[in-house]
N, C-alpha and C positions, 0 to 999 in steps of 0.2 A: 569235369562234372563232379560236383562235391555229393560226398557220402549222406546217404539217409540218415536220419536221426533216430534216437531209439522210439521218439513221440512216433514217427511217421511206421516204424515195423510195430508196431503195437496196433495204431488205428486200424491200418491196412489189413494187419489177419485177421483182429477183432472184427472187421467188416466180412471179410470174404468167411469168414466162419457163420457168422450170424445169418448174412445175405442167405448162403446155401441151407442152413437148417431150414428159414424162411421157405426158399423157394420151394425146396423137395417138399412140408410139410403145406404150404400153400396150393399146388398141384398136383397134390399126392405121385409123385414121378413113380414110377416103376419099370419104364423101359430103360437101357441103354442111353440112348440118347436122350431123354431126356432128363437124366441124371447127368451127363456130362454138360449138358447145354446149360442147366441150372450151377454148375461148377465152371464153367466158364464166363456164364455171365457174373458172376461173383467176384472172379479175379478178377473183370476188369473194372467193376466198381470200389472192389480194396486198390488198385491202382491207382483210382482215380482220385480217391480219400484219401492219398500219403501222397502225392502230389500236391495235392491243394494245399498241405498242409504247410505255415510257413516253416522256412529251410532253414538250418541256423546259420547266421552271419558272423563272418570273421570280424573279431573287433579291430576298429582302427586306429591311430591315435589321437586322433580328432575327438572319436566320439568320447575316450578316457579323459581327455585333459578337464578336469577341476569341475565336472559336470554330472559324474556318474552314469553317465549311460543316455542324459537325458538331454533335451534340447533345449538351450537356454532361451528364456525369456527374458528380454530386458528391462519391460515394464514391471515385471515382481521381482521383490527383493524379498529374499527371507531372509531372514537370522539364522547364521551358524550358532548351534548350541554351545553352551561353555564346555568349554576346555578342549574343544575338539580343532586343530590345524588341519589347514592346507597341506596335502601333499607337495611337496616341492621332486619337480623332474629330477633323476639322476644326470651328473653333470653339472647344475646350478649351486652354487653354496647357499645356506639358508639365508632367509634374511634378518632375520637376528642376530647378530653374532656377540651381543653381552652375556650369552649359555656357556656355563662353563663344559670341557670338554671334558673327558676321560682320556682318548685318545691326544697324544701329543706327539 
């Protein structure tokens, strides 16, 4: 089971905080229970809002390789802006090899 995110502890209190002001101040509670009951039903709608909320995903290497994150499309073509390379995977030599080196 992977860990919440800090999006998802944020929404979640932010709700069960708001829901409860909401509810006591909507039904003016004053008993016991229905101060608990308006505090309960709060938690389980901040529950329900950090749930929903998407989870984060571990990246994979699929989705890194030369794409950024994103899914390719094959019918568009952009332009790489000047001056900016392709990363090349660790392991592969580049493929230029008229650069001169430092390392020798």
């Amino acid at each position: 089971m992977p860990r919440p995110t800090a999006a998802q502890f944020a929404y979640g209190s932010a709700t069960v905080v708001v829901t409860t002001l909401a509810l006591l101040l909507l039904f003016r509670a004053q008993s016991v229970a229905a101060v608990a009951a308006a505090g309960a039903v709060a938690l389980v709608l901040g529950l329900l809002v950090a749930l929903r909320l998407p989870a984060a995903r571990p990246a994979t290497a699929e989705a890194g390789a030369g794409t950024s994150g994103r899914t390719a499309d094959p019918t568009r073509h952009a332009p790489r802006p000047v001056g900016v390379r392709e990363r090349v995977p660790a392991g592969r030599p580049p493929t230029r090899v008229d650069e001169h080196s430092l390392r020798r």
